[in-house]
Structures are given as structure tokens and as C-alpha cells.
N, C-alpha and C positions, 0 to 999 in steps of 0.2 A: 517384302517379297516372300511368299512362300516356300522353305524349304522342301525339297523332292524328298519326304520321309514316308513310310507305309501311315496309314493311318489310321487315326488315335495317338499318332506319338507328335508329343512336343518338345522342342528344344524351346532353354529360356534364349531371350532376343540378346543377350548380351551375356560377353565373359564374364565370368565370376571366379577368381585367380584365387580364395580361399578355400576355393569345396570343385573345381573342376581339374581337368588334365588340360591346362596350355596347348600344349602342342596339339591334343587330338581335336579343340576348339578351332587352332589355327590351320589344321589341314582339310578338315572335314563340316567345317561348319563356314564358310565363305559365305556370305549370301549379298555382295558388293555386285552382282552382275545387272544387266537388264531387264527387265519385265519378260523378253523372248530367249531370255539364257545367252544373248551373241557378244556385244562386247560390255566390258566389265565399266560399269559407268566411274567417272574420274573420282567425283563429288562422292560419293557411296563405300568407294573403294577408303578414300583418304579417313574418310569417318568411322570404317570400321578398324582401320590399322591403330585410330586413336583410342579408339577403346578397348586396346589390348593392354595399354598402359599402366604400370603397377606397379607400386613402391617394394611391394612385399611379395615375391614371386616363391612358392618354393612351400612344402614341409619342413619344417626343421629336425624334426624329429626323425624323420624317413630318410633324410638326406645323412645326419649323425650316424643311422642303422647303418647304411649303405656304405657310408666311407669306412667306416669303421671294420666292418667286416672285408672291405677290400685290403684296407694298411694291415688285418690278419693274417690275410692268402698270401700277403705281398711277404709278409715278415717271414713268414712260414717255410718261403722257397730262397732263403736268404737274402732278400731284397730288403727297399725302403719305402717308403711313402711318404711324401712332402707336401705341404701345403703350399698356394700360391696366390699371389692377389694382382686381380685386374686393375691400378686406379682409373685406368679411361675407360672405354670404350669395347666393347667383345661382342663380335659376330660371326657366325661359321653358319653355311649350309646357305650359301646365297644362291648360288647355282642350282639348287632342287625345285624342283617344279611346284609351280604356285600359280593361280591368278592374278595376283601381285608383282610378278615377273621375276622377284624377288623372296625365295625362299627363307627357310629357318631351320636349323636342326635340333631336333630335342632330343632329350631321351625316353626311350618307351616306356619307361615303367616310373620315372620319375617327374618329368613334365618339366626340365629344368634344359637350358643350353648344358652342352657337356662338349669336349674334344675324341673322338674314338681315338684307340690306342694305335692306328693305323697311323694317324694325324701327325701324332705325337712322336711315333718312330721317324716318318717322314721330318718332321723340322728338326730332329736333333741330327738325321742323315744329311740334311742341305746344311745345316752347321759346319759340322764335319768336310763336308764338300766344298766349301767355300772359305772355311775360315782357317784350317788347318792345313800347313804345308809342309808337316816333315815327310822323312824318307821313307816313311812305315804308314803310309796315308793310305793305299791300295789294300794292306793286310789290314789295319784298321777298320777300312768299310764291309773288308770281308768278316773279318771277327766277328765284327759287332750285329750286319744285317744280312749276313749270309753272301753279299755276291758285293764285287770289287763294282761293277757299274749296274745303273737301276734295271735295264733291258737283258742282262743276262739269265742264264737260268741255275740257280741253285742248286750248290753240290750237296748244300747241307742247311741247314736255319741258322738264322742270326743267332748271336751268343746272348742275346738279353731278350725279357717281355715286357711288352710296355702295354700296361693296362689304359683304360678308358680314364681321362682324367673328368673325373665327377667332380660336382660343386659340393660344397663342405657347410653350404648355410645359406638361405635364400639371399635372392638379389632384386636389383632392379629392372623391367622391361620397359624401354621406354621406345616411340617411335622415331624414325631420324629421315631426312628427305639426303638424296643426292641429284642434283643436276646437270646430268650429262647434254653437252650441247652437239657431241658431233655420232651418235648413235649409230647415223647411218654408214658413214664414214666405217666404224666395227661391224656394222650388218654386211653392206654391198661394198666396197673400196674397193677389197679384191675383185672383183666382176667389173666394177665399173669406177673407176677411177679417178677419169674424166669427168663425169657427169658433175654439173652442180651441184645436187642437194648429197651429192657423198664424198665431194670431195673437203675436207679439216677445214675449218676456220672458224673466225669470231664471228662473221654475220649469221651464224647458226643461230636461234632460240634454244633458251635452255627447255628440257621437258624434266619438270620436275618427277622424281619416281621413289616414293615410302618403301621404307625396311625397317625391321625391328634390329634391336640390339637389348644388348645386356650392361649395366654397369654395377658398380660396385661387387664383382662376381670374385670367389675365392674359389679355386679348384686346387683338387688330392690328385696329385700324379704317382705312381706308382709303377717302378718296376723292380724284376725280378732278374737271376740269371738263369737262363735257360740248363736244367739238370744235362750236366755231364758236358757242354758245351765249350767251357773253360777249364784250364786246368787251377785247381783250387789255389795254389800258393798266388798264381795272378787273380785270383775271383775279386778281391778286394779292393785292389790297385784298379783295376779296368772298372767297378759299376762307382767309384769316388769320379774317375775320367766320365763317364756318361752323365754323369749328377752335373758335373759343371759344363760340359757339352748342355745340358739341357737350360743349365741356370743363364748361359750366353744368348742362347738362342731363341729362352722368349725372353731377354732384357733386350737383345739387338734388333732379330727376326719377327717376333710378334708370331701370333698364333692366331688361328682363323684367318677370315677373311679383311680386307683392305686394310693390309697391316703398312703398305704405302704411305697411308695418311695418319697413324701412329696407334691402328687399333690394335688389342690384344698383347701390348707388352706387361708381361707379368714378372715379377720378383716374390721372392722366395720370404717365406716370415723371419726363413733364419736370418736371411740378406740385408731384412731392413732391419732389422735389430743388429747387423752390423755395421751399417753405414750410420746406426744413429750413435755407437759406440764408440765410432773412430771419427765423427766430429761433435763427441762430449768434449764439456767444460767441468773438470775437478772443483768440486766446493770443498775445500780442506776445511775441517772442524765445524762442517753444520749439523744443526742437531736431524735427528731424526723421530718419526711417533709411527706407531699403527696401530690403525683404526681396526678394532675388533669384529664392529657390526659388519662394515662393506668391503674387510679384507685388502682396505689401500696403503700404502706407504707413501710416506711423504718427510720431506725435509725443510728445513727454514735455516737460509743462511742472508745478512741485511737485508732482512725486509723481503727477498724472495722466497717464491716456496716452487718446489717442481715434484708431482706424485709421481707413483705406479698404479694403477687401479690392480683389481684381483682379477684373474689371476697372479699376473706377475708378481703386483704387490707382494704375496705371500710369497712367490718360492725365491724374491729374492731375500726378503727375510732369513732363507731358512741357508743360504749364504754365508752370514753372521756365524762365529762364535756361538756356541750355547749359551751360555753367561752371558752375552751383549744380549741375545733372543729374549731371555728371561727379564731382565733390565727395560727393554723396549716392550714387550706386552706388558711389562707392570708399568707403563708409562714414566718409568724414571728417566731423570735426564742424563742422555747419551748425546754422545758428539761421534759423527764419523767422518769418511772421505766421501761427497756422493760424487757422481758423474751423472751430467746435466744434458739432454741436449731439445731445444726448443719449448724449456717448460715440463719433458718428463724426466722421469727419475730412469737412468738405463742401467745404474750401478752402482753398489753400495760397498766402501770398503770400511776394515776395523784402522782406528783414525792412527 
């Protein structure tokens, strides 16, 4: 089908996720509808959502710019900026208008899913509202986002800024079907109640209906405190309290959308390097080597062995004693304590 473009211009027939912008392909280059433009044919539709699909989504290099210059701004205003990793599933922007029925949100200048810092304030404030029930809960919601309830009107701005959480490295786009069987039932129910085809149940047909999603996706959250907002001796105490409000709330809550069915819970790099820490296995007296070329550490204790690749590898090298450091890049034989868990290496002590 012809796209409606002035002419002499060509668009190519199909995404190309190395050299184009995603998102501006996905809002502005449709072309799944009819011959007459009127309803969006099924077959057409489902074929172009599949060839959105992409192992490798993203610059890496524009995306390193980007975050990087954000965790500056963030540092600059006494904040922090964290890293955080998707393992399932990440969708946001379902609700925006699409021929698809089913939206996607990108970012404009990057082409990558991202969470606005809007998002981000919201799920640490339902945190906060659902999970936390001391005495000081009312001053808390005020502190933190300006007004004790969401419909109030602000005397003053929340005490923190929560920037846009961007992706920190490309990811995967893959497409996903859901099956809703009772549609009409959410369309007409209210209206009509009674009637057969709205009112809930199993004699329904499902209609199958394509979304995009993300996986393998890592985002930089970043806030800051708001200058002058806090008073300084609490500035520190209150954004450690916000950090772990956030860390609860995408391990509990999830972020984006249909976080119901388990999409968007995210942990922290710190988080899993503590959870792999506190069910390590101590190897008392195994040796240890590091590899010069690829910067990995590894240990050998009966016939096991469990690494660290580089980065880690190195800095936890640098851990050690000088004297042991010295000893182990000249490949001499060393014994130390490691800490094991699943095969990697999460901790090196002097034995």
C-alpha cells in the first residue's frame, strides 16, 4: 500500500533498528490499513508488528552519552543515579494512540522505551501510599511530593526530582499478543449490562490483539533534592528513604504497564550483587589466577572453578592486599577465602 508522502519521497518497506528511530517508524510509518484507509486489516496489521522485532534495539554509544551526562546533573544537585535491570518483560505507553489499538512510548531523541520522571515520582508516591503506615505518613507524602493527597493543590514542590529513567544499553523489542475475551463487557457494561454480548463470561471468543514490549532492558534512575526544599542535616537521611521506597516498589509494584501479570519489576545492580552475596558458599583455601588479557578472576578449589569477568574481575582484585595483587598478576601460587554463588566468583578474602 502506498504511503500518503509528497512526492519523490520514499520510505524503505521495512524497519531497520540499526540506522533508523523506532519509535518515529512506529508512530508515523503504519501502513497495516486497507486499500480505502478504513479498517486496519488483521493479517497486515499482525505482519507489520512482527517486523518490528529486534535483538539489538538502541545506540550504545548515544545511550552511554545520555545517561552519563544525566548521573552528572543528578550528582551535581546532590543526588544519585542508579542502575536497574528489567529480567522479564517492560511496556509503558499502551494507552497512546495507535492503529494498533495498542500504543508504545519512546523516547524523542533516542528511539529507545524509557519511563518519564512523572512515572517514576508516581510509583514511588503509591509505594509510599500503600506500603507505609507510620504516624508521619501525611508529612511524608507532603515532604516528599508537595501535597498530603494526589487531588490537592500545592503549597510548595515536592522535596525531590525525579528525572526521566533512561536505558543505560540497548535492548530487546519483541512482539507479544494478549487475549482479551470479554472487551465488550469494558467497552459497554456500564450502558448496557444486560445485554448478551457485554455481559463477562467464558462463551466469549478471545480477540487476539499485538503489543510491542521490551526485554532485557536496564534503566538509570536518577534523582536529586530539590535546592532549598529540605533542610540539609535531614537531606541525607530522607533521599537513602526515597532510594529504598524506589528499590521496593519496582521489586513489588513493577513499572509501566500490566505489571498485574509480572511485567516491569526491576532490581537494582547493587541488589543483585547482594542477594548473590548473602547466599554465597565460602571456599576456604582455594587458589586463585588473573587473567591479564580479559581482565577475569577466577578461583579453583576440588575440581571447581567459579570466575568474575571484567569489570569486576579487576576491581575485585584490587580488594586484595598489594603484596597478594602482586603475587596473583605474577601468577604465583596464592590461596585465599572466595565466596561462591552459582558458579560466580562474588568475593575474595586474604585467606
Amino acid at each position: 500500500m502506498p504511503l500518503p508522502l509528497y512526492q519523490g519521497l520514499h520510505a524503505p518497506s521495512r524497519p531497520q533498528p540499526a540506522t533508523m528511530h523506532m519509535g518515529l517508524w512506529f508512530e508515523r510509518y503504519f501502513n497495516g490499513y486497507a486499500p480505502d484507509f478504513g479498517e486496519v486489516d488483521k493479517d497486515a496489521r499482525g505482519e507489520w508488528l512482527r517486523a518490528l522485532k529486534t535483538q539489538h534495539l538502541g545506540n550504545k554509544a548515544a545511550l552511554q552519552d545520555k545517561t552519563t551526562k544525566l548521573q552528572q546533573l543528578a550528582v551535581a544537585q546532590g543526588g544519585q543515579a542508579r542502575a536497574y535491570h528489567c529480567a522479564g518483560s517492560f511496556v509503558t505507553g499502551l494507552g497512546n494512540p495507535h492503529p494498533l489499538k495498542n500504543g508504545f512510548l519512546w523516547h524523542p531523541t533516542l528511539g529507545m522505551p524509557y519511563l518519564p520522571g512523572s512515572a517514576v515520582k508516581g510509583l514511588v508516591r503509591a509505594l509510599v501510599e500503600t506500603a507505609y503506615h507510620g504516624d508521619d505518613k501525611g508529612a511524608v507524602l507532603k515532604r516528599w511530593f508537595g501535597t498530603e493527597q494526589k487531588g490537592d493543590v500545592a503549597e510548595a514542590s515536592g522535596g525531590f526530582i525525579f528525572f526521566d529513567a533512561l536505558p543505560t544499553a540497548p535492548c530487546e523489542l519483541l512482539p507479544e499478543v494478549m487475549t482479551p475475551h470479554m472487551g465488550k463487557w469494558y467497552e459497554k457494561g456500564g450502558q448496557t449490562p444486560q445485554a448478551a454480548d457485554t455481559q463477562p463470561g467464558d462463551w466469549h471468543s478471545p480477540v487476539p490483539v499485538g503489543y510491542l514490549v521490551a526485554r532485557n532492558l536496564k534503566l538509570q534512575f536518577a534523582i536529586a533534592p530539590r535546592a532549598g526544599a529540605i533542610a540539609p542535616e535531614q537531606l541525607q537521611a530522607e533521599l537513602v528513604n526515597v532510594w529504598n521506597a524506589l528499590d521496593k516498589a519496582l521489586e513489588w509494584l513493577g513499572a509501566g504497564g500490566k505489571t498485574a501479570i509480572g511485567f516491569g519489576r526491576m532490581e537494582s545492580e547493587e541488589g543483585k550483587q547482594r542477594k548473590k552475596e548473602e547466599s554465597a558458599v565460602a571456599w576456604e583455601g582455594a587458589r586463585i589466577k588473573f587473567n591479564r588479557g580479559n581482565g577475569a578472576l577466577s578461583v579453583e578449589k576440588s575440581g571447581q572453578t567459579a570466575t568474575a569477568i571484567a569489570p569486576a574481575g579487576e576491581a575485585m582484585l584490587q580488594t586484595l592486599p598489594t603484596d597478594l595483587q602482586q603475587k596473583i598478576k605474577g601468577n604465583q601460587f596464592v590461596k585465599v577465602t572466595a565466596h561462591v554463588a552459582e558458579g560466580v566468583l562474588v568475593r575474595v578474602e586474604k585467606a
